[in-house]
KETORFI-508062 format. One record per atom (N, C-alpha, C): residue number from 1; residue in three letters; atom name; x, y, z. Coordinates in steps of 0.02 Angstrom, whole numbers, plus 50000, padded with zeros to 5 digits. Atoms other than C-alpha are relative to their C-alpha. Example, Ala and Ser with C-alpha at 12.3 -4.5 7.8 and 13.67 -1.06 7.14 Angstrom:
BEGIN
PT   num   residuo   atomo    east   north      up
PT     1       ALA       N   50045   49941   50000
PT     1       ALA      CA   50615   49775   50390
PT     1       ALA       C   50045   50060   50000
PT     2       SER       N   49958   49941   49997
PT     2       SER      CA   50684   49947   50357
PT     2       SER       C   49961   50055   50037
//
This chain:
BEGIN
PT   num   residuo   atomo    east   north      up
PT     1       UNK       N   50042   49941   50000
PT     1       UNK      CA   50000   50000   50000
PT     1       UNK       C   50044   50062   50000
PT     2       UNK       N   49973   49941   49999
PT     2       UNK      CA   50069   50175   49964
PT     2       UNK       C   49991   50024   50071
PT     3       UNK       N   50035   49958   49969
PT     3       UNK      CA   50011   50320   50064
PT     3       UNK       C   49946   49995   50053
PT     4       UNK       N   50074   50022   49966
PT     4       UNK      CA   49825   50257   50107
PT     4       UNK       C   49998   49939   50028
PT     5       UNK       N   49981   50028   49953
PT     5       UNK      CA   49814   50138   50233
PT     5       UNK       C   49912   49971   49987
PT     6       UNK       N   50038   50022   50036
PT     6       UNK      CA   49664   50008   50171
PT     6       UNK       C   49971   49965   50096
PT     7       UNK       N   50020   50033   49944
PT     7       UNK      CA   49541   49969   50338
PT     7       UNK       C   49923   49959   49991
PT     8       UNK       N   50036   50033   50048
PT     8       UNK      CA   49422   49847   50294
PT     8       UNK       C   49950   50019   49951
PT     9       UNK       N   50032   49973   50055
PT     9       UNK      CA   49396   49882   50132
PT     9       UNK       C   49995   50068   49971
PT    10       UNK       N   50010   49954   50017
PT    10       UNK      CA   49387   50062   50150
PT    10       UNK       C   50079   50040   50017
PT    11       UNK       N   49940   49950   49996
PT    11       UNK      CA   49535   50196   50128
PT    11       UNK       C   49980   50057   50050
PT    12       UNK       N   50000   49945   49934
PT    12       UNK      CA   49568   50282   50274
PT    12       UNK       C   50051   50067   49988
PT    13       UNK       N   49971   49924   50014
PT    13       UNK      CA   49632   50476   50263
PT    13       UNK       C   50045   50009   50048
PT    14       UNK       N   49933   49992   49931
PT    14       UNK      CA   49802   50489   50354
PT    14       UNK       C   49988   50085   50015
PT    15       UNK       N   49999   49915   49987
PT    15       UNK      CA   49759   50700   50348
PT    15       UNK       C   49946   50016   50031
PT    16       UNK       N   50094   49995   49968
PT    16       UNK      CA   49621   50673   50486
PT    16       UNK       C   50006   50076   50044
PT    17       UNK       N   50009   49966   49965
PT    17       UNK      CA   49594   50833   50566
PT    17       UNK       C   50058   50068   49966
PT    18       UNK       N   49997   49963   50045
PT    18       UNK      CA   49684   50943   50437
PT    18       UNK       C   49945   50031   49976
PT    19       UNK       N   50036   49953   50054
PT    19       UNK      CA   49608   51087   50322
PT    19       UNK       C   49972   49961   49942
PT    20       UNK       N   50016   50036   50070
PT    20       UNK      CA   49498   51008   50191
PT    20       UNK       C   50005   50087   49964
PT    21       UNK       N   49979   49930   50053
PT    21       UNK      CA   49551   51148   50031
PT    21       UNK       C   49949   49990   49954
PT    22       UNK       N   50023   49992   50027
PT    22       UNK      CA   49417   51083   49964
PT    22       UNK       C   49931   50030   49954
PT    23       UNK       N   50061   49957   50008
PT    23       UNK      CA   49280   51204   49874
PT    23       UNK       C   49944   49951   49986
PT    24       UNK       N   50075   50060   49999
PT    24       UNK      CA   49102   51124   49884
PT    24       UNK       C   49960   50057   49945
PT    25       UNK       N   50041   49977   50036
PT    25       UNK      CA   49006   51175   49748
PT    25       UNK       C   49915   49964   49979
PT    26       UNK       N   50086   50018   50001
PT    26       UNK      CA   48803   51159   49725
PT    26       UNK       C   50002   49934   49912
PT    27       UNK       N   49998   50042   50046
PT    27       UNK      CA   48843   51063   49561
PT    27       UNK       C   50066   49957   49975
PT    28       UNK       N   49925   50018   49974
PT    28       UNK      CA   49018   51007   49609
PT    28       UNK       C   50031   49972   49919
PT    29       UNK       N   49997   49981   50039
PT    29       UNK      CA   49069   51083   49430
PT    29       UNK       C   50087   50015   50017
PT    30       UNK       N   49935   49970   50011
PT    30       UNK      CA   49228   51159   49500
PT    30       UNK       C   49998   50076   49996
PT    31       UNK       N   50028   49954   50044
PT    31       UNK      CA   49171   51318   49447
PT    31       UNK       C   50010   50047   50063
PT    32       UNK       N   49950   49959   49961
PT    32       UNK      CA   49270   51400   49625
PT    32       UNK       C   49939   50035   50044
PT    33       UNK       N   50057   49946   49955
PT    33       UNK      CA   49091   51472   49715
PT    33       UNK       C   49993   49926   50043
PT    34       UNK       N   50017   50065   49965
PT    34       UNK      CA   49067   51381   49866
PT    34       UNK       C   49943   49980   50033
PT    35       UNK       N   50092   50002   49996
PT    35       UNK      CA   48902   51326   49900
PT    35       UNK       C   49982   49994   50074
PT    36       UNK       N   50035   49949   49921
PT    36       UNK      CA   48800   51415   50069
PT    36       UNK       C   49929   49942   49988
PT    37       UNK       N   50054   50009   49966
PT    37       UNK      CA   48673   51304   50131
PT    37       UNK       C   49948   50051   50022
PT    38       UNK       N   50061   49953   49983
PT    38       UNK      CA   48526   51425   50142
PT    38       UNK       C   49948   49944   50071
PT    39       UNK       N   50047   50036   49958
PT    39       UNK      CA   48434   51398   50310
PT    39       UNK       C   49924   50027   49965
PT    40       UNK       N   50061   49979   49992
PT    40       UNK      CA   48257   51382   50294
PT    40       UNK       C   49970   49981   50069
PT    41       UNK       N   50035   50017   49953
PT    41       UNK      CA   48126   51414   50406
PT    41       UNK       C   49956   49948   50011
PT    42       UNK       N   50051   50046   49991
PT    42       UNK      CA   48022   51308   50489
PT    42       UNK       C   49935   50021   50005
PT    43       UNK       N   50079   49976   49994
PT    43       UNK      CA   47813   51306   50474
PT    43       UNK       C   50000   50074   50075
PT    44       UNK       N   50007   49963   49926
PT    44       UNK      CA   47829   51370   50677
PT    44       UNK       C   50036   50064   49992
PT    45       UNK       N   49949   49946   50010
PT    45       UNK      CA   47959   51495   50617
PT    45       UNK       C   49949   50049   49945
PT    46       UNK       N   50024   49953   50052
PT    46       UNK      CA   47859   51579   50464
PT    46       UNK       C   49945   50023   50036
PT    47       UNK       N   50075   49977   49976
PT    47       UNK      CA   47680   51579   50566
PT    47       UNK       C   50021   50039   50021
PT    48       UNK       N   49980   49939   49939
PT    48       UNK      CA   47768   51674   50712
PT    48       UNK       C   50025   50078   49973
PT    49       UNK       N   49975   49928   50037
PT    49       UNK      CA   47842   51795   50583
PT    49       UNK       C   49932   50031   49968
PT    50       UNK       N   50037   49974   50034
PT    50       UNK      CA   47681   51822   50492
PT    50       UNK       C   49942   50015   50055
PT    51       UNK       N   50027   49949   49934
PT    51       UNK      CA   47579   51853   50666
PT    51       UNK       C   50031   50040   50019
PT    52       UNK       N   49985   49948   49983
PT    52       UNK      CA   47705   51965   50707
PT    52       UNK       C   49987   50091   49947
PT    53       UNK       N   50029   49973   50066
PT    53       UNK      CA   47650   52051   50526
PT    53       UNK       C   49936   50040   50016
PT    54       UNK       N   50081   49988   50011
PT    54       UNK      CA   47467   52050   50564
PT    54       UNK       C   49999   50054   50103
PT    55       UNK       N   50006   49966   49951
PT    55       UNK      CA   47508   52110   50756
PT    55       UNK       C   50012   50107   49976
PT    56       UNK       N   49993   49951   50023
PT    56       UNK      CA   47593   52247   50678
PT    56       UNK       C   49958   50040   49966
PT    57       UNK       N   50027   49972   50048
PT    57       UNK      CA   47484   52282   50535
PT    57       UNK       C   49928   50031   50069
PT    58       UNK       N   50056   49968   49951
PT    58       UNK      CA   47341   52317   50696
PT    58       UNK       C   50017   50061   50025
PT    59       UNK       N   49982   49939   49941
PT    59       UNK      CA   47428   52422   50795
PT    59       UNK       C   50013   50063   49940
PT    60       UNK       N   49989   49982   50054
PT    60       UNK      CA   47483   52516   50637
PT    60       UNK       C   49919   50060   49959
PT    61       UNK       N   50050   49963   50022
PT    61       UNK      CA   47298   52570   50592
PT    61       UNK       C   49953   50000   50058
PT    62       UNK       N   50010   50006   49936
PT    62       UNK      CA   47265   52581   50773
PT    62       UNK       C   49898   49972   50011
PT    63       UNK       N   50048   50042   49979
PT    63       UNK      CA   47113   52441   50792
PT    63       UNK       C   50017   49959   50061
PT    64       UNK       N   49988   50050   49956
PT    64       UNK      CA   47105   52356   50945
PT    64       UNK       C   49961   49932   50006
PT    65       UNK       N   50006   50056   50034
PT    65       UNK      CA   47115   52185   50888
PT    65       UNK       C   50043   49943   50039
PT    66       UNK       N   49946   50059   49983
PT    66       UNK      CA   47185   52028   50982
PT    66       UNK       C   49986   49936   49978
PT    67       UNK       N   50004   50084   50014
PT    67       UNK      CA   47206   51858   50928
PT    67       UNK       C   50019   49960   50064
PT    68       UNK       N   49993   50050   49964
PT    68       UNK      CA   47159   51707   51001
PT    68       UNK       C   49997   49918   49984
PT    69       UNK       N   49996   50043   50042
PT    69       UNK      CA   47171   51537   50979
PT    69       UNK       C   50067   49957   49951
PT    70       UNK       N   49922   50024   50059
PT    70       UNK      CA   47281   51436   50846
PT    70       UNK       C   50044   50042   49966
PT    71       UNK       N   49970   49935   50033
PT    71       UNK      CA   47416   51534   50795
PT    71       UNK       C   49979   49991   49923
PT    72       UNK       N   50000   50008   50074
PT    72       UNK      CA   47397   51450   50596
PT    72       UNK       C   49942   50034   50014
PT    73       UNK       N   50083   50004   50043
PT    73       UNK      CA   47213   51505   50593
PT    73       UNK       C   49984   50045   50072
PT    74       UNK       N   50001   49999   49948
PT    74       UNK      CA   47213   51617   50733
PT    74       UNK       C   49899   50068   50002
PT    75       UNK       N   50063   49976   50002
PT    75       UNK      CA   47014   51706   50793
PT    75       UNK       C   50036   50087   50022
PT    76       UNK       N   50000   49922   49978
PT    76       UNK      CA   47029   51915   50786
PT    76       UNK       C   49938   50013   50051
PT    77       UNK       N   50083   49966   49941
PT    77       UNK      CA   46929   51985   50931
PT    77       UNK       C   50019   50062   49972
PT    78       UNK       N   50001   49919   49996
PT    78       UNK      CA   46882   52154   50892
PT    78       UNK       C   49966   50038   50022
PT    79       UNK       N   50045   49966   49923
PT    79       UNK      CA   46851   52279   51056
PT    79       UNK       C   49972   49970   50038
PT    80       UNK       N   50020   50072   49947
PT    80       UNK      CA   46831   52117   51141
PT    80       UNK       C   49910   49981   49982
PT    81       UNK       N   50072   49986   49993
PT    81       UNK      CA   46639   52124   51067
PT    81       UNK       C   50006   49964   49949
PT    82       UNK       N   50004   50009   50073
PT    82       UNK      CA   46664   52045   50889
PT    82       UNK       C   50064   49947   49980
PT    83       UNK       N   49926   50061   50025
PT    83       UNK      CA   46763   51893   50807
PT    83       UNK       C   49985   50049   49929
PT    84       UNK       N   50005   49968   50069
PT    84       UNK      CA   46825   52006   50638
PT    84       UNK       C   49984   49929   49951
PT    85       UNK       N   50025   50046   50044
PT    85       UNK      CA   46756   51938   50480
PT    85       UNK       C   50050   49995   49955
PT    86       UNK       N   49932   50032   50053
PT    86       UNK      CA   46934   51873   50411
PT    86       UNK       C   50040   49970   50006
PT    87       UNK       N   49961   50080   49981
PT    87       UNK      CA   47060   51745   50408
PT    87       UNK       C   50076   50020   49979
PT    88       UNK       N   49956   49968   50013
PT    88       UNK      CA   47238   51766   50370
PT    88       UNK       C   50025   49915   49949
PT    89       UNK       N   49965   50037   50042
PT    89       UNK      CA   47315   51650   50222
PT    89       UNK       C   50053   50027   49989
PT    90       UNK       N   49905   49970   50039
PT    90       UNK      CA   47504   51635   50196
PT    90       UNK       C   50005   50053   50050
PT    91       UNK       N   49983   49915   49944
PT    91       UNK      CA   47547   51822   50232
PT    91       UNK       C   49959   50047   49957
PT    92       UNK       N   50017   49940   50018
PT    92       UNK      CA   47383   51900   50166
PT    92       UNK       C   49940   49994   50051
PT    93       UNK       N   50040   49988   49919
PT    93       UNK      CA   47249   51958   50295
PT    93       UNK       C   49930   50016   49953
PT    94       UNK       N   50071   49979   50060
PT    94       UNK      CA   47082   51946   50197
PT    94       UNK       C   49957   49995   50039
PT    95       UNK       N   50054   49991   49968
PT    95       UNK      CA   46925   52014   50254
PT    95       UNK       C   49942   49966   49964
PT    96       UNK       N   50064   50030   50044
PT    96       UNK      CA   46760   51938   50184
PT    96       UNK       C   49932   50046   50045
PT    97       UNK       N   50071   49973   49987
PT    97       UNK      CA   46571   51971   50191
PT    97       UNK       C   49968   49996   50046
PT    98       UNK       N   50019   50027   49945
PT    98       UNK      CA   46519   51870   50332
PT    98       UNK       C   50048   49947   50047
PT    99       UNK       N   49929   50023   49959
PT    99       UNK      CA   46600   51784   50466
PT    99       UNK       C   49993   49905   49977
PT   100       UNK       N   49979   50093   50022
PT   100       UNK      CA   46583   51575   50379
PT   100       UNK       C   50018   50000   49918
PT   101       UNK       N   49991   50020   50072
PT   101       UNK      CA   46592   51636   50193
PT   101       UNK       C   50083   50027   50033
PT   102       UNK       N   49918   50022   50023
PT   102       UNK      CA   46758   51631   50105
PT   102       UNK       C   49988   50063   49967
PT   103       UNK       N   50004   49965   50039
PT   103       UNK      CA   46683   51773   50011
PT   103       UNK       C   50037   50079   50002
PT   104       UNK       N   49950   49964   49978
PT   104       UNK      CA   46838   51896   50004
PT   104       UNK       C   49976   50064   49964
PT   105       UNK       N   50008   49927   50016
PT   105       UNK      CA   46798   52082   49997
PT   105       UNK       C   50033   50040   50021
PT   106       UNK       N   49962   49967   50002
PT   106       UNK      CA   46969   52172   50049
PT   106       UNK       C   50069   49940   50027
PT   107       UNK       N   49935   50045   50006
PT   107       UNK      CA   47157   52086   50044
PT   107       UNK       C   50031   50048   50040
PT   108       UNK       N   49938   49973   49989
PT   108       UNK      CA   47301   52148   50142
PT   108       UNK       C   50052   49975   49986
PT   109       UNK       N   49928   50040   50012
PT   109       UNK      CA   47483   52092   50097
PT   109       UNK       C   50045   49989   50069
PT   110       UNK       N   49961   49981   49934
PT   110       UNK      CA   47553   52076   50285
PT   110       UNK       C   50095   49996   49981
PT   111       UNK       N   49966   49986   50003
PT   111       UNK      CA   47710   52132   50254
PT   111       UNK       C   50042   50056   50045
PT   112       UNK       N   49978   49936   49947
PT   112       UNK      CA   47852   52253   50374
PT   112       UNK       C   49961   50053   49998
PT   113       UNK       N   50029   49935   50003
PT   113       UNK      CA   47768   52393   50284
PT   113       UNK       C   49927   49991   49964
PT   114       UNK       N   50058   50003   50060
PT   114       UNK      CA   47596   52345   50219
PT   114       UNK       C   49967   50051   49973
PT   115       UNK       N   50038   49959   50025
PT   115       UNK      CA   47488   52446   50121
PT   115       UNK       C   49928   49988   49996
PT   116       UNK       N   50071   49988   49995
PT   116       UNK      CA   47310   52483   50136
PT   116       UNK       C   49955   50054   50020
PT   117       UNK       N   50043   49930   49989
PT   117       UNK      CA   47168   52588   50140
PT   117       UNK       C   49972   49977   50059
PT   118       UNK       N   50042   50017   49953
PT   118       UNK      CA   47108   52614   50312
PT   118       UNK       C   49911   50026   50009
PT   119       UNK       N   50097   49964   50020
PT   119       UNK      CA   46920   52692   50249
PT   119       UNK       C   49996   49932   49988
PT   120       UNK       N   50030   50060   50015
PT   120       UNK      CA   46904   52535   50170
PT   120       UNK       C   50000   49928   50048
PT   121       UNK       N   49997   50037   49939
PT   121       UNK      CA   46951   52425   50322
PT   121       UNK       C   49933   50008   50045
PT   122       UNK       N   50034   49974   49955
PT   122       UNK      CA   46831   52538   50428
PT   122       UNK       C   49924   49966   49962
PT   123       UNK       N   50061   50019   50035
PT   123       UNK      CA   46689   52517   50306
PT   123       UNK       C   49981   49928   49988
PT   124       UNK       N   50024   50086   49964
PT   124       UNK      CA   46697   52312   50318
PT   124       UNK       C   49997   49994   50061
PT   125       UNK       N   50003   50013   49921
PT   125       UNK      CA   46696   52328   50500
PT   125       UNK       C   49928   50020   50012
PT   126       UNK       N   50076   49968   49975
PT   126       UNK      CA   46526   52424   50498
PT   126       UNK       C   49948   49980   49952
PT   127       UNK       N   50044   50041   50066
PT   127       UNK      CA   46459   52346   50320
PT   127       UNK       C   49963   49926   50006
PT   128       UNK       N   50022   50080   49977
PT   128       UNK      CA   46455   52162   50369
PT   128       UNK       C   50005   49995   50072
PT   129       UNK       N   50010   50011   49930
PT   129       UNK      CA   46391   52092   50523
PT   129       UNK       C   50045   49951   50016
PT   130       UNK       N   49937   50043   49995
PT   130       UNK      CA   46542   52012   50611
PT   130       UNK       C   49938   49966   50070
PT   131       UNK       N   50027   50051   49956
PT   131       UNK      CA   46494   51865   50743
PT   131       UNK       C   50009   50030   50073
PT   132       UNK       N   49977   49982   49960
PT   132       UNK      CA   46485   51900   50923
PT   132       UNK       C   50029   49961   50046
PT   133       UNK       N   49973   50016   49955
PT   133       UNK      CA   46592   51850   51071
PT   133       UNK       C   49964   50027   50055
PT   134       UNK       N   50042   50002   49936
PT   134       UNK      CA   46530   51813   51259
PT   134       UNK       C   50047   50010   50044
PT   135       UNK       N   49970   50000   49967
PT   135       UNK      CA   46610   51859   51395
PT   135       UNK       C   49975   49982   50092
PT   136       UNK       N   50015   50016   49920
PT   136       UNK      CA   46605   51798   51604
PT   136       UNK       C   50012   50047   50025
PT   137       UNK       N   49971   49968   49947
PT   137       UNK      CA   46611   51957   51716
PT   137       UNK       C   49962   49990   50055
PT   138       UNK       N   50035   50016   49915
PT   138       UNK      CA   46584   51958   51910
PT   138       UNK       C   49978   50078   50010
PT   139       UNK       N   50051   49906   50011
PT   139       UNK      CA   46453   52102   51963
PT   139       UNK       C   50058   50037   50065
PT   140       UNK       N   49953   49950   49968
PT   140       UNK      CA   46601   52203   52043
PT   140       UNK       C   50012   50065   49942
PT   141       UNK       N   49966   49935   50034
PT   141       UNK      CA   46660   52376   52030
PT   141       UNK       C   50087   50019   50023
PT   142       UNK       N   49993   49993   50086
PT   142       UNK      CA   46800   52386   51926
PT   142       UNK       C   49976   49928   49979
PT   143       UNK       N   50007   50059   50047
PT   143       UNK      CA   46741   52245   51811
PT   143       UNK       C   50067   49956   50002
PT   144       UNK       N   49959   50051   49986
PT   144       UNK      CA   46836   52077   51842
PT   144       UNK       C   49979   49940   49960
PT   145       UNK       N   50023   50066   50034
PT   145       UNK      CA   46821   51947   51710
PT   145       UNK       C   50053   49953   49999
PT   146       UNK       N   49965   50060   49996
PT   146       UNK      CA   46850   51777   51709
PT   146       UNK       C   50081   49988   49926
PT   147       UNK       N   49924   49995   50040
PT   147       UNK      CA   47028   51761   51620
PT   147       UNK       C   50042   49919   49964
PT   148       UNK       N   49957   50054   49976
PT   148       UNK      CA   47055   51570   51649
PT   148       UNK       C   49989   49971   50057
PT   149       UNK       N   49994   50044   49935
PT   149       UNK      CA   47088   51443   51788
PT   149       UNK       C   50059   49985   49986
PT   150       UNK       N   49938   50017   49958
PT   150       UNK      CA   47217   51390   51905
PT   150       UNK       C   50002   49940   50028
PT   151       UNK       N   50009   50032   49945
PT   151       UNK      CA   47250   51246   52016
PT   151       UNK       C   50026   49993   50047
PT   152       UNK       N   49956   50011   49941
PT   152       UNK      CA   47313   51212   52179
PT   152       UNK       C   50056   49941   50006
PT   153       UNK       N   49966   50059   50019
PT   153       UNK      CA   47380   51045   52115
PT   153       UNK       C   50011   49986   49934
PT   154       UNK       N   49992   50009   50077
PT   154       UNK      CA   47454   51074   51925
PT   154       UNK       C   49999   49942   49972
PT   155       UNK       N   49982   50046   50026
PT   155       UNK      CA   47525   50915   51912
PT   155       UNK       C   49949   49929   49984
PT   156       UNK       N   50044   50019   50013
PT   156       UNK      CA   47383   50814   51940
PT   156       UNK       C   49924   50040   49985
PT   157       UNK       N   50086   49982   50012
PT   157       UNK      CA   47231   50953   51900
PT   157       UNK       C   49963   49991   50033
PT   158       UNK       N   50084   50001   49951
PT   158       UNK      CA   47140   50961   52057
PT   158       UNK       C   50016   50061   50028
PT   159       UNK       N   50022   49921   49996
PT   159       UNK      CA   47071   51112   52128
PT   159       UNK       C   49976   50036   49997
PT   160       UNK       N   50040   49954   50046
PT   160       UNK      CA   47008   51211   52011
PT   160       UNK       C   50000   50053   50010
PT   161       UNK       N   50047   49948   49960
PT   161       UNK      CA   46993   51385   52044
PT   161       UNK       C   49995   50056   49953
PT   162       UNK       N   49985   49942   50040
PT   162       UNK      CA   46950   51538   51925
PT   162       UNK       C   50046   50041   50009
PT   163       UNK       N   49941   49925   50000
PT   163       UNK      CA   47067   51687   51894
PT   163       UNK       C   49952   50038   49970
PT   164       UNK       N   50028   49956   50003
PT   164       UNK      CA   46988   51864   51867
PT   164       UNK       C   50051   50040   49978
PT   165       UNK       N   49983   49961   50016
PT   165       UNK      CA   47061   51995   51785
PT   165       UNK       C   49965   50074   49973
PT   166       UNK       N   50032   49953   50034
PT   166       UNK      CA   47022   52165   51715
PT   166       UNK       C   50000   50012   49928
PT   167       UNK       N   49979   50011   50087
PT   167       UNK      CA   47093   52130   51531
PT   167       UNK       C   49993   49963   49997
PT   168       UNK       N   49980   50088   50029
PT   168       UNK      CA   47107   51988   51415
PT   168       UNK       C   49925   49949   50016
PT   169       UNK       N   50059   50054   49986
PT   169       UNK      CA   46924   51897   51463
PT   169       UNK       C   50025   49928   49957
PT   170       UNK       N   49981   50055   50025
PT   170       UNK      CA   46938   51730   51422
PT   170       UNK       C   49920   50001   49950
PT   171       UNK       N   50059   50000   50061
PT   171       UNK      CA   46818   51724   51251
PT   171       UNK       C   49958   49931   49991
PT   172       UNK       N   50043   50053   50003
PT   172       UNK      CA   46665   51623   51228
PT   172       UNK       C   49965   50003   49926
PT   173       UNK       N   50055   49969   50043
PT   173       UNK      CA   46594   51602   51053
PT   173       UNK       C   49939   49984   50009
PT   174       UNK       N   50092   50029   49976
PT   174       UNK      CA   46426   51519   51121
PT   174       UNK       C   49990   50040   50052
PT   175       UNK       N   50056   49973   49910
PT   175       UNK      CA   46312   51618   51238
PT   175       UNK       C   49985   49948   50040
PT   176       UNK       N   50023   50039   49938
PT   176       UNK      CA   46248   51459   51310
PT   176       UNK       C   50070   49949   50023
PT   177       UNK       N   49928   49981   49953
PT   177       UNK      CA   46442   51419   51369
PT   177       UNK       C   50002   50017   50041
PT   178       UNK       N   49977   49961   49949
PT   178       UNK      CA   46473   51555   51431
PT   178       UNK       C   49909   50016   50065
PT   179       UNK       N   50029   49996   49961
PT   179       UNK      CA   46307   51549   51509
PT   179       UNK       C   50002   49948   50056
PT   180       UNK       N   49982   50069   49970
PT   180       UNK      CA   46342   51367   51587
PT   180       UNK       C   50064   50011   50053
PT   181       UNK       N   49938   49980   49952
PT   181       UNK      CA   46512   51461   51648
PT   181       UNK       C   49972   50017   50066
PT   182       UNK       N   50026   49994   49934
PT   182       UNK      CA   46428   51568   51745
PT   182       UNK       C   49950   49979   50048
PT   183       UNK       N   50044   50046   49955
PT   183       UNK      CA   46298   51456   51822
PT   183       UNK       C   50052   49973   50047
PT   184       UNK       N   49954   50034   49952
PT   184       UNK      CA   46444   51352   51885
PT   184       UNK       C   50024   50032   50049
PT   185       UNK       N   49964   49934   49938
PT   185       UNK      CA   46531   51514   51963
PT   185       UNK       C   49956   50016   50046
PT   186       UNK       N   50068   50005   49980
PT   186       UNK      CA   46348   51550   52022
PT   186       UNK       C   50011   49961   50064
PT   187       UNK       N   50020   50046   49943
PT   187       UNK      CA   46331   51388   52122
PT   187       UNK       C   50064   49978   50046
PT   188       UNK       N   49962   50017   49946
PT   188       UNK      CA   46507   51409   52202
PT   188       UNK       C   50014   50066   50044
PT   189       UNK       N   50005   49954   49978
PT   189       UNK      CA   46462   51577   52257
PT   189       UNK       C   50032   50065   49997
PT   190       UNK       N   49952   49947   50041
PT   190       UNK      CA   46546   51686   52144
PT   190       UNK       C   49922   50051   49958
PT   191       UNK       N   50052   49970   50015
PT   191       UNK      CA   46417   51830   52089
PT   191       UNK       C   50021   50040   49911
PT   192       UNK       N   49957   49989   50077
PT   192       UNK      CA   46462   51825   51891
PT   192       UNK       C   49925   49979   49953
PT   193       UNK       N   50045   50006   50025
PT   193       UNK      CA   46346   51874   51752
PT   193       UNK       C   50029   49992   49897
PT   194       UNK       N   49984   50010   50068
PT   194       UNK      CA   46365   51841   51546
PT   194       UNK       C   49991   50061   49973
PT   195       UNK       N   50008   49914   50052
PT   195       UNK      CA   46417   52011   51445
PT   195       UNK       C   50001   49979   49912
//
């Protein structure tokens, strides 16, 4: 054997832990460019970028608008009173007619800087009837709505106990839910009515 040193079967590289000199090319042509692995993102990586799009694009034409829910497909509350009547595909934020059609009557491009008319935003907000959201508050003054639950025992889930807040209600799209909520709160002597 010369040089290479034959271990079964396969030639072993006496220059282990040396400089490889050698250029990697995407069509390994020779052709002296050395080929960059482009990262791509992952699904979890693009959604999070394109909610941060659509967060933006709110605050931007100052609606107070929060999402809840799945981030892919996530529900707009709007003024905590209203699920908006639109869905967000990819990275465009389309409004429609009603809140189950598909039937698209203004596009946004969510992009750093999107573009859009905010008359025409305003005017689907007050044109079509968007769906409503229910909310649990307790008859206190300041207003304290249900937010969630807690437990005293995470790990196994016993306990139970509501949390109250003044923001953020925890959203109901059924009235008779959120009416069933507060019955329960009701009969543990919590004085909470359905808004």
């Amino acid at each position: 054997m010369e040089s290479e040193k034959e271990v079964n079967g396969n030639k072993a590289d006496d220059n282990k832990g040396q400089k490889d000199n050698k250029k990697y090319t995407p069509n390994n042509k020779g052709n002296g460019k050395k080929f960059v692995k482009k990262r791509t993102e992952d699904l979890s990586e693009v959604i999070e970028r394109r909610n941060k799009f659509l967060v933006k694009f709110f605050s931007l034409i100052d609606l107070p608008v929060r999402m809840i829910g799945d981030d892919n497909s996530p529900a707009m509350i709007y003024n905590e009173e209203v699920v908006l009547n639109a869905y967000v595909h990819n990275f465009e934020l389309r409004f429609t007619d009603s809140p189950i059609s598909k039937n698209v009557v203004y596009t946004v491009k969510l992009t750093d800087n999107p573009r859009f008319d905010k008359n025409r935003i305003l005017q689907c907000l007050s044109e079509y009837k968007a769906r409503a959201v229910y909310k649990v508050v307790l008859k206190t003054i300041p207003k304290l709505y249900l937010t969630g639950y807690n437990f005293l025992n995470k790990a196994e889930k016993l306990g139970r106990y509501p949390v109250f807040s003044s923001y953020n209600p925890k959203i109901y799209f059924s009235e008779e839910k959120a009416k069933e909520i507060v019955s329960e709160l009701n009969s543990d002597g919590y004085q909470a009515v359905c808004e």
